[in-house]
C-alpha positions in Angstrom: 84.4 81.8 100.7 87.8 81.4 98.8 90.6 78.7 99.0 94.3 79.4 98.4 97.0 76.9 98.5 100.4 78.6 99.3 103.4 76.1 98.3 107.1 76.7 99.3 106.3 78.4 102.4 109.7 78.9 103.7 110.3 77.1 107.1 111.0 80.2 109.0 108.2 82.2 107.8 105.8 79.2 108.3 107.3 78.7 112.3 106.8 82.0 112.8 103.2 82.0 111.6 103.1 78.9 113.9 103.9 80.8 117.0 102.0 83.8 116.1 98.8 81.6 115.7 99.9 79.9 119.0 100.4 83.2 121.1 97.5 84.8 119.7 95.2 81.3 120.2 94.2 81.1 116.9 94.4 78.5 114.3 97.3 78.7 111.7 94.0 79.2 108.8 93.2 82.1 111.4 96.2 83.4 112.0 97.3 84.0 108.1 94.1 85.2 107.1 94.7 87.9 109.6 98.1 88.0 108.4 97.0 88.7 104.6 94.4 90.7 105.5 96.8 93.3 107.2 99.0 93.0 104.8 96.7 93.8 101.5 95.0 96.5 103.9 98.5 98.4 104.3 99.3 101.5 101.9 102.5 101.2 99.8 104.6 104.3 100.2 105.9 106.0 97.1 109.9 106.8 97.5 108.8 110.5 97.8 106.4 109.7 100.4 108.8 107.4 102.6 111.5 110.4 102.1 109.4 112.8 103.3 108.4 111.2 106.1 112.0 110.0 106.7 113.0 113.8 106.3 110.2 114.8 108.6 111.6 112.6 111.6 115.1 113.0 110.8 115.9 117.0 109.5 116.8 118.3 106.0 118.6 116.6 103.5 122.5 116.7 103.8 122.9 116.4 99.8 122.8 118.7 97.1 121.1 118.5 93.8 125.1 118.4 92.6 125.5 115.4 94.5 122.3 113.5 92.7 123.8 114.6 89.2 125.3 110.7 88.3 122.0 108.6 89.9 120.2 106.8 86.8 116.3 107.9 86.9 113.5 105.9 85.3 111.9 108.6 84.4 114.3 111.6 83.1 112.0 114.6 82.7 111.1 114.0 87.1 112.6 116.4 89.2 113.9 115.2 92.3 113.3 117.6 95.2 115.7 117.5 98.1 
């Protein structure tokens, strides 16, 4: 098994890992493995694939592809669908 040493742990992330450990009766070791665990596990969302979902919940799109006309794009040649 693996060790990691985590420095500059800010105070309010670490007192919240604290109660977390404490409400869920595990040790602080315990309780941020499960943390990391989660965390590595989870699926990073594209920006398409947040909007879509976001459009999904929340109807269509009130822009137009006029209104996208001055936004900088890291990649020129990709179309942005509204």
């Amino acid at each position: 098994m693996s060790a990691l040493t985590l420095k500059g742990i800010p105070e309010d992330v670490m007192n919240r890992i604290r109660e977390l450990a404490d409400t869920e009766r595990r040790s602080l070791n315990q309780q941020a493995i499960l943390l990391l665990e989660r965390a590595v596990a989870e699926q990073p969302n594209s920006f398409g694939t947040a909007y879509r979902r976001f459009r999904e919940q929340h109807g269509p799109s009130p822009l137009t592809k006029g209104d996208l006309s001055g936004l900088r794009s890291d990649d020129p040649g990709r179309e942005v669908r509204l």
